[in-house]
N, C-alpha and C positions, 0 to 999 in steps of 0.2 A: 507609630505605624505609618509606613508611609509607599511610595510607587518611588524605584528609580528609572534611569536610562540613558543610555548617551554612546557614543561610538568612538572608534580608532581609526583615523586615516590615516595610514600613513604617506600614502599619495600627495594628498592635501589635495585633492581632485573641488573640494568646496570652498568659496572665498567664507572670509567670516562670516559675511552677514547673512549669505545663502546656509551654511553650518548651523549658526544661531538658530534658523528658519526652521531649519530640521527638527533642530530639538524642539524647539518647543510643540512642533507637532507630534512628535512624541512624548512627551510627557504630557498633551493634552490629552492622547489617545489613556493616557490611565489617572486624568483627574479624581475619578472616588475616590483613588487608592488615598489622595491626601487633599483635599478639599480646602485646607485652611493656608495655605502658602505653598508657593512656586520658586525655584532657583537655582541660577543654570553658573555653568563654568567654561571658559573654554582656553585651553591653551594652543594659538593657533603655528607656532609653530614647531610643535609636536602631533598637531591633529587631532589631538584629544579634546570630546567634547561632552560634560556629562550634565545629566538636568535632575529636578527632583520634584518630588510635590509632596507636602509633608500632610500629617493629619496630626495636630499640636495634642502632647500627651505628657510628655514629662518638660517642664520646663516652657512655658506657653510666649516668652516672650522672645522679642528677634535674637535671642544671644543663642537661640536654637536653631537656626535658618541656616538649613543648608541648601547646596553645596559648601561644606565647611573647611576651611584650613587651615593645619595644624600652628601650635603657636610658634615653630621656627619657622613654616611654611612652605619646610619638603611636601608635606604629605597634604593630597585635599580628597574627601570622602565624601559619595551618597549613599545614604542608610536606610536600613527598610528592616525597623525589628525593635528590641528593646534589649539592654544588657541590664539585669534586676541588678546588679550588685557591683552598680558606679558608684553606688555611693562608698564602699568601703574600698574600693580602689582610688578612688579619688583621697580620700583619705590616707592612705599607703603613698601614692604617689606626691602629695603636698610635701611628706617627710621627706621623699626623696628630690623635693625642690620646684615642683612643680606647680606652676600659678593657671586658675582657669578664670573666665570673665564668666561663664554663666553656669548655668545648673544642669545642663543637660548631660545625657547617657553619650551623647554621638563626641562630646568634645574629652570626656574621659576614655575615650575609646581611641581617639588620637594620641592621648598623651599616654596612654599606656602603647602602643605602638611605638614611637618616639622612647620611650625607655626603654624598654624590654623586647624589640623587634613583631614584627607581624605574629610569627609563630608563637612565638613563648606568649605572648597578650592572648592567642585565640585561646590558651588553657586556661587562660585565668577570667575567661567571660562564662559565665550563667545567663541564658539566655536563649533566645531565636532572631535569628541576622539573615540578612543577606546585604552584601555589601561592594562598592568596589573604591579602588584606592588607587591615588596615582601617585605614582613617585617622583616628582621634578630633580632630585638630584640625579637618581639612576634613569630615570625616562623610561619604568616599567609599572606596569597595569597589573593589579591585583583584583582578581574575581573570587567574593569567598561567599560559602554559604552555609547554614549553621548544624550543628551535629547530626540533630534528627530529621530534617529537610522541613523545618515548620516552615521557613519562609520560601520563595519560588526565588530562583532566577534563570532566565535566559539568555543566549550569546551561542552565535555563530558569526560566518560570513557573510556577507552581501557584498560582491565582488571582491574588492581587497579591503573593504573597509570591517572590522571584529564592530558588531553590533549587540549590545547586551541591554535588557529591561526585567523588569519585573513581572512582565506579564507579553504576552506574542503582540498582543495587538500593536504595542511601542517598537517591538520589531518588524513588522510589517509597514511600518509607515516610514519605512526608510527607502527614499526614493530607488529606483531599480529592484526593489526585492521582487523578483520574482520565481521563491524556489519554490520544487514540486510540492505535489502531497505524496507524503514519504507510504507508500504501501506496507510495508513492512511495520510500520508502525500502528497503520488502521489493524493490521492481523491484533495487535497488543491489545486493543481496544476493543475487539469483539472476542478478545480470548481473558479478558480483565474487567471491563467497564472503564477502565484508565488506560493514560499510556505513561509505562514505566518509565522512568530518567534509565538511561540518559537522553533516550528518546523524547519527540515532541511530532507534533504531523507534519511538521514540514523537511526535508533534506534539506541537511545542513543549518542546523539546527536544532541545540541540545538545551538538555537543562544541567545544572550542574548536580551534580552530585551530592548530596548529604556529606560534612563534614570534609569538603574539600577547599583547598586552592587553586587557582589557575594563576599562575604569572607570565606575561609576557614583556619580554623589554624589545626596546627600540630595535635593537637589533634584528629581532623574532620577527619581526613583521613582515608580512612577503610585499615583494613589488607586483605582483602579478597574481591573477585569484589561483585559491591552494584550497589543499583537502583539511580533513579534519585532526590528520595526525600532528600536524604543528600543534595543535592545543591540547590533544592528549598527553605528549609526548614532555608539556607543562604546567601537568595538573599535578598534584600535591594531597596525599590524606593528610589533617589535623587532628582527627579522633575517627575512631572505626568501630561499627556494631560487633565485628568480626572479633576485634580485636579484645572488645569488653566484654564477647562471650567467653572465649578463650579463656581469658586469665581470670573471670567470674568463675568458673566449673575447675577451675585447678587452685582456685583459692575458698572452696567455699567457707559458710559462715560457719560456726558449729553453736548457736545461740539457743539456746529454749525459747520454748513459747513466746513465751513472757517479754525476753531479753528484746526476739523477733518484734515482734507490736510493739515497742516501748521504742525500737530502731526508725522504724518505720514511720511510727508516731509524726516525731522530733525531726524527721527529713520532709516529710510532707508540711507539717508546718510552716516549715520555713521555708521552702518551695512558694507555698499559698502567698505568705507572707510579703515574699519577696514580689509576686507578683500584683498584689495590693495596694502599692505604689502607683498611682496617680495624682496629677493634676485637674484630671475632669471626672464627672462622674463613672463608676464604676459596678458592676454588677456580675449574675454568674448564670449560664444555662441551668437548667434546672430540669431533668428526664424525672426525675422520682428512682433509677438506676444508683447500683453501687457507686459507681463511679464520679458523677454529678455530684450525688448526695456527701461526697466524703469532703469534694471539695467544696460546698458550700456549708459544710457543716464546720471543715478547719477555719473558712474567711468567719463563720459568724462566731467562734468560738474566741476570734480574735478583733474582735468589731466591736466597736463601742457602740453600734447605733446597727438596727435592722437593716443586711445586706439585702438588694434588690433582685430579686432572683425571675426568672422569664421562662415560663412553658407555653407551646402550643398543644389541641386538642383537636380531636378530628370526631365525629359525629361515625364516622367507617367502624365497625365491630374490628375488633383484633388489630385497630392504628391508633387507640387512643392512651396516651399515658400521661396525662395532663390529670387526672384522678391520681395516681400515686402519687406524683409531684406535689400535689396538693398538699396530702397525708403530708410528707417531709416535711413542706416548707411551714406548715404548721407547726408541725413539733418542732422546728429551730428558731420558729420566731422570726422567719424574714420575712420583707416587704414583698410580697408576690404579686408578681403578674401574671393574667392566663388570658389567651385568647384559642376562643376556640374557631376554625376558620372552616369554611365551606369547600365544599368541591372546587366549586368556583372560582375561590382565591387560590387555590392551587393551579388549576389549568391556566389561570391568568399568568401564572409565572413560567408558564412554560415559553412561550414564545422570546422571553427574556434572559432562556438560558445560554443557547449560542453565543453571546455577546457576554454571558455573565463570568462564561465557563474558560472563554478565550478559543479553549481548544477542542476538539470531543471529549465527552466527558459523559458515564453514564450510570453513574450509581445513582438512582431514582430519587434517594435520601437525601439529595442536592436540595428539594424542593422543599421540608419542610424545617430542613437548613436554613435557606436563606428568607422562610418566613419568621421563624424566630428571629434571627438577626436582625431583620428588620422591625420588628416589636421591641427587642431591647432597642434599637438604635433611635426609638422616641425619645427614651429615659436616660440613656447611658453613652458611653463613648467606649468605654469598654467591658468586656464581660469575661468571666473565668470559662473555662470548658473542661468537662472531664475526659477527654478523648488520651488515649493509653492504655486504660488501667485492662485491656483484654489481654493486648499484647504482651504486657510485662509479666501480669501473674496469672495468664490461661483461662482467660473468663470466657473464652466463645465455645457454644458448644461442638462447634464441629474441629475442636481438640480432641473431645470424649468417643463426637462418631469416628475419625480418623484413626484412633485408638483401637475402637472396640472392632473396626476392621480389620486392623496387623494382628490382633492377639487371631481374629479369627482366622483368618488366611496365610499367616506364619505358620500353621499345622499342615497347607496344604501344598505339597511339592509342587514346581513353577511349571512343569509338563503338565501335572493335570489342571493348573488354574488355565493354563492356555487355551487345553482341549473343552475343558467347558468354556470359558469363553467366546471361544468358534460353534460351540452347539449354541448358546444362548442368541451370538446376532445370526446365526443359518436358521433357527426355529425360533424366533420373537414370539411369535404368534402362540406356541404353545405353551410355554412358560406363562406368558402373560395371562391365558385362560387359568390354568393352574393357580399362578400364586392370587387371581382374583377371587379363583374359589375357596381357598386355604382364607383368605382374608374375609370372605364371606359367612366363615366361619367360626370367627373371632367374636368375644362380645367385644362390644364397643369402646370400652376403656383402652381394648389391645390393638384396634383394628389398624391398618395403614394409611397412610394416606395416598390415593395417586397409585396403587398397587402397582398397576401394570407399568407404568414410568420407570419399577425399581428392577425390572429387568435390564431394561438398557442401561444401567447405570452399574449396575454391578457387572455386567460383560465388558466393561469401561475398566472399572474396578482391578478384575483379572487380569485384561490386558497390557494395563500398565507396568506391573513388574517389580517396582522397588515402593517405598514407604514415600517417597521424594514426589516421584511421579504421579502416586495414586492422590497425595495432596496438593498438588499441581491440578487436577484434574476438579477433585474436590471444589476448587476455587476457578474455576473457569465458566463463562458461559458458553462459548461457543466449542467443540471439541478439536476440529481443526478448521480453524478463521481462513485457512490458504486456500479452503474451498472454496471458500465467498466472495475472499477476498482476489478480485483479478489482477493478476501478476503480482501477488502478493509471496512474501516468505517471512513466519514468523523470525524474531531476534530470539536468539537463546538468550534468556535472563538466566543469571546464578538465582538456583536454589538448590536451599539446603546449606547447612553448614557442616563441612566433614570434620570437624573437629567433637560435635552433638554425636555421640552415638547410637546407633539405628533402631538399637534395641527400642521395644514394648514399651519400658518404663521413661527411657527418653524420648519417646514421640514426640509428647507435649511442647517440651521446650523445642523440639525442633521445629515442629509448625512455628510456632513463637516466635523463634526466631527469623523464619522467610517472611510471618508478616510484616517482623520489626522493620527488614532492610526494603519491603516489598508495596504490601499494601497499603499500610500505615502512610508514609510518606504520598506514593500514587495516587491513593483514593480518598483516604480521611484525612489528612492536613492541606490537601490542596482542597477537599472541598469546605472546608472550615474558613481557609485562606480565603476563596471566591467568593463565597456568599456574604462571608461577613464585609468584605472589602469592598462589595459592592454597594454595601450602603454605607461606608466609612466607617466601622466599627472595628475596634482595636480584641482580637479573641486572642488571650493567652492561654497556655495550657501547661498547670503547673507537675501534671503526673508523670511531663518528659522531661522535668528538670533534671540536665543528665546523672546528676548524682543518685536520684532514686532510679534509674536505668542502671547505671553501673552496681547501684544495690540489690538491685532485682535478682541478675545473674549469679551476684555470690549468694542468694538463700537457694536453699535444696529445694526442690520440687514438691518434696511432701509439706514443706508448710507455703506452696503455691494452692495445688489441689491438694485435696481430703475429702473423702466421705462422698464423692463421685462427684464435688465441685469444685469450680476455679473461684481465685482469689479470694482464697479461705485468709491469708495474710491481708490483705483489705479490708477484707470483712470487719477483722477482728478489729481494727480502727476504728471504722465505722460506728461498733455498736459499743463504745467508749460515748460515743455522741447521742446517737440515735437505736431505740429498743431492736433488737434482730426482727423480732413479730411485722416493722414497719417493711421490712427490707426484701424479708423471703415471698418474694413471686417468680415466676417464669420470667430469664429473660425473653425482652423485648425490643424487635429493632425500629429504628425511627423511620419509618418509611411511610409510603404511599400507595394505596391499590390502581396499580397503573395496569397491571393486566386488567382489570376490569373496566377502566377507563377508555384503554385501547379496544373493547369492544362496544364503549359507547360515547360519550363525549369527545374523545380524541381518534375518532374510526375515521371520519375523512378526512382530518390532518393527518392520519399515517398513511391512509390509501393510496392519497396525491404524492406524497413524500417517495413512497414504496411503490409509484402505477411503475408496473413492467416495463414501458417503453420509457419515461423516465432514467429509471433505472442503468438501462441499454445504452443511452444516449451517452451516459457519464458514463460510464464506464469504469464505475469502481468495485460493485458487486456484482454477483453471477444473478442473474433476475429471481433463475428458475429456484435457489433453496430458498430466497428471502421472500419470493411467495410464496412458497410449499408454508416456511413457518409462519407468515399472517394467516394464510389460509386455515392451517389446523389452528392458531389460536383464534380466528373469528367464530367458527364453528363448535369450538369448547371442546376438542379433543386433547388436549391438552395448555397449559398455561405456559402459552412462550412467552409472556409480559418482557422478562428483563431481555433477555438474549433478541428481543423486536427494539426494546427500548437501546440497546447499543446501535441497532444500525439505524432510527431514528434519530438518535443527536449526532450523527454525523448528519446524516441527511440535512437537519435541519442547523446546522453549523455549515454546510455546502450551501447552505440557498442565503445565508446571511451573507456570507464572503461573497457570493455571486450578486448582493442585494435584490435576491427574490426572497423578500417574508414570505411567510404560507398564515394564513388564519387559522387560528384554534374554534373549532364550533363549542357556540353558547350550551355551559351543562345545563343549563335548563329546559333547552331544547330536546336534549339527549330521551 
């Protein structure tokens, strides 16, 4: 695992040694990403200049040091990923003539390029990459990034120079950058908690896509600064979720039960397997979750020696899952570590997020993310992660609520969902008396939660219109960000797959699959990327090895869910390992009580953040909703925790870039 970075002049606008100077102030700006060696390239008169910083993982010694170039010496590569299964292409490749000097993943990556061309090698890699490549014969630049967007990269312009790194900060420090903050893209972030690719906060400035190309040759290159279609117009798919949905649902599998689990088994296996492969020590997240649990039950199933497995605990009712984890790691016999950490150690990491995150960034879960990381990263260099297994085979519950909403409201013609819709937001007030007193009248086991909340949310509901939309809405915090945000206009992101059929029984996979291409990448692998990178830790994730993705699609739905649950086909792996009894509880997500925080330890870090005139001054939100919503959530009329906490980490990602820290007050204070 490692940080790249490095630029395209084709001006030549920088002598060498000023070029040189560059680089390495960017690749300074992402030293975590690789802590154990530095190493730059530059061919000056092509104006190409790339740098690296590695963090030493497979193959520890310099015959791994990149920037590397190929053994003819067309091709020279900075890497940032791991390819599991060099070693049997390397293998393949010696047959076919090929001599390497050392061990590593990044020079079998070369030499299968070198035989079998850029494209045809990207099929034959197992893995998570991002990469770029130069061509000294052709004098063209290859940007690629790995199927399921584990890894990051980004590249745009700064004047005419193509600037591409692994993370913004290495963009940024490219002298003259000075583009806006992209508005359009802050709408993403208070209608997501993320900002989707191809977006990033800045104009002109993307990320790349999952499972894509960009090539540019010499030619490509403007003399004078240009828009963004020159790179669109160069970009290239190499594998598409689209694609493996498509022909998964027009091939499915027809296997029993049995056949199913025993498929399953033997691809996870070796998935885990392959990712078990290291040079330095190695370990696994560990939630006490299906997910977690399956993969540290296939690593120990295959370990000669108790795997190192890492939970944290929180003292908060309803955030602690460091007691299940327990339960598991006991019954597998691995070497477990728990820390349970305070209020304290949490709010301590907030101020460190800006800088950790790169860019706004607002899934809360960030924070007990990258305290775990940091706990394995005493013991380990790298860790497994179960991060997938919802996506693939329908483990979140609001597949079930999304569901149980179309069976409902598919009975009821689109004129009258409208007209109640306009009754429900013209008479708030009475409904919400209403359904409080229907819920008033519940016993306890049935009652709501938040009753009057579920009025506005189903006048939301109605108004949407198609099954696309109303899960669209579903997964948003903000309803329309255009309001807040000033001179903002959301991007239309694709969602939905029109190939998934709309019907009732195909919901499921259709969510599934807007997360697959959606939030997964946005939210959960950049923030696994960030935290763990922050402290130099190497997180593999073997449940998106894309073979079990492509498996996923050809099995039918019904051996997904069953019996009103997801990843009943997990499961049934799972308790191959581990008793079902250990397994069945509610799920639970990894998070933190930050609405509660935000009324007390963090209330005048957000006051300052969010004062009105503040606000005003910058001129990126509307003052008046963003204090309408602290206000009702200081006062307890409601828990606006997450939808405060989006326009917090801008804020506080604004005062970083501006070098105004703000203080987080003492929880003990509080």
């Amino acid at each position: 695992m490692c940080g790249i970075a490095g630029f395209w002049d084709s001006t030549h606008h920088f002598r060498a040694d000023d070029a040189g100077a560059v680089l390495r102030r960017m690749t300074d700006a992402i030293r975590h990403r690789g802590p154990d060696d530095e190493g730059f390239f530059q061919d000056a008169a092509a104006g190409i200049a790339l740098g690296h910083r590695r963090l030493s993982v497979i193959d520890l010694s310099p015959e791994g040091h990149q920037p590397m170039v190929s053994a003819s010496g067309r091709f020279v590569i900075v890497y940032n990923g791991e390819v599991y299964n060099h070693r049997a292409l390397r293998q393949e490749l010696v047959k076919l003539g090929a001599a390497f000097r050392g061990h590593s993943d990044t020079e079998v990556i070369l030499a299968a390029i070198e035989q079998w061309g850029l494209d045809e090698a990207l099929k034959r890699f197992i893995g998570m990459f991002a990469f770029v490549l130069w061509d000294r014969r052709e004098r063209a630049l290859s940007l690629v990034r790995d199927r399921l967007g584990i890894k990051p990269l980004y590249y745009g312009w700064v004047g005419t120079r193509l600037v591409f790194a692994s993370e913004l900060k290495a963009v940024t420090a490219m002298p003259g950058f000075d583009n806006a903050i992209d508005r359009d893209a802050l709408c993403l972030l208070l209608r997501h908690d993320y900002i989707a690719a191809p977006h990033s906060i800045y104009e002109g400035v993307r990320k790349l896509q999952p499972g894509t190309v960009l090539t540019l040759a010499a030619s490509d290159m403007p003399k004078a600064p240009t828009d963004e279609s020159l790179l669109a117009a160069n970009t290239r798919t190499f594998w598409s979720a689209r694609d493996v949905a498509i022909a998964g649902m027009a091939d499915r599998l027809h296997q029993s039960d049995a056949e199913a689990v025993d498929e399953l088994d033997r691809l996870l296996r070796d998935a885990v397997a392959l990712r078990m492969e290291a040079d330095v020590p190695l370990g696994a997240f560990l939630s006490g979750g299906i997910d977690s649990s399956l993969v540290v039950a296939l690593m120990q199933a295959q370990s000669p020696r108790p795997v190192q497995t890492f939970s944290i605990g929180f003292r908060e009712k309803g955030f602690d899952e460091a007691v299940h984890a327990r339960a598991v790691a006991k019954h597998l016999g691995t070497d477990h570590h728990e820390l349970y950490v305070t209020a304290q150690d949490a709010l301590d990491v907030v101020p460190q997020l800006p800088g950790m995150f790169d860019e706004p960034f607002s899934d809360s879960s960030q924070i007990p993310t990258f305290l775990v990381a940091q706990m394995a990263r005493r013991n380990v260099t790298v860790s497994l992660s179960g991060d997938g297994g919802d996506e693939l085979f329908g483990g979140y519950r609001r597949y079930f609520a999304g569901r149980r909403i179309e069976r409902s409201l598919g009975r009821v013609p689109i004129a009258l969902q409208r007209g109640a819709a306009r009754s429900l937001s013209r008479h708030p007030g009475f409904y919400e008396s209403m359904l409080a007193g229907v819920n008033a009248c519940l016993p306890s086991g049935k009652k709501m939660r938040r009753p009057r909340a579920k009025v506005a949310v189903l006048a939301r509901m109605l108004e949407a219109g198609s099954a696309d939309e109303r899960y669209r809405l579903m997964m948003s915090h903000h309803r329309n960000p255009a309001d807040v945000v000033l001179h903002g206009n959301e991007p239309s992101l694709q969602i939905g797959n029109p190939v998934v059929a709309s019907d009732t029984d195909a919901l499921i996979e259709r969510m599934m699959f807007n997360d697959l291409v959606t939030y997964l990448p946005g939210d959960i692998l950049a923030k696994v990327d960030r935290a763990s990178m922050a402290v130099s830790l190497e997180a593999r994730v073997p449940l998106l090895d894309h073979r079990v993705v492509e498996f996923s699609w050809r099995v039918p739905i019904e051996q997904k869910v069953r019996d009103g649950k997801g990843k009943w086909l997990l499961r049934q792996v799972l308790y191959r390992y581990a008793p079902e009894s250990l397994m069945e509880r509610p799920k639970q997500g990894f998070g933190v009580p930050i609405g509660a925080w935000l009324r007390g330890p963090l209330r005048d870090w957000a006051e300052t953040l969010l004062d009105e005139r503040r606000l005003r001054e910058q001129g990126y939100f509307e003052p008046g909703p963003v204090r309408q919503l602290l206000d009702r959530h200081l006062a307890g009329r409601a828990d606006e925790g997450p939808r405060l906490w989006d326009v917090l980490m801008f804020q506080a990602w604004l005062a970083e870039a501006g070098r105004q820290p703000l203080p987080v007050r003492d929880a003990a204070a509080a």
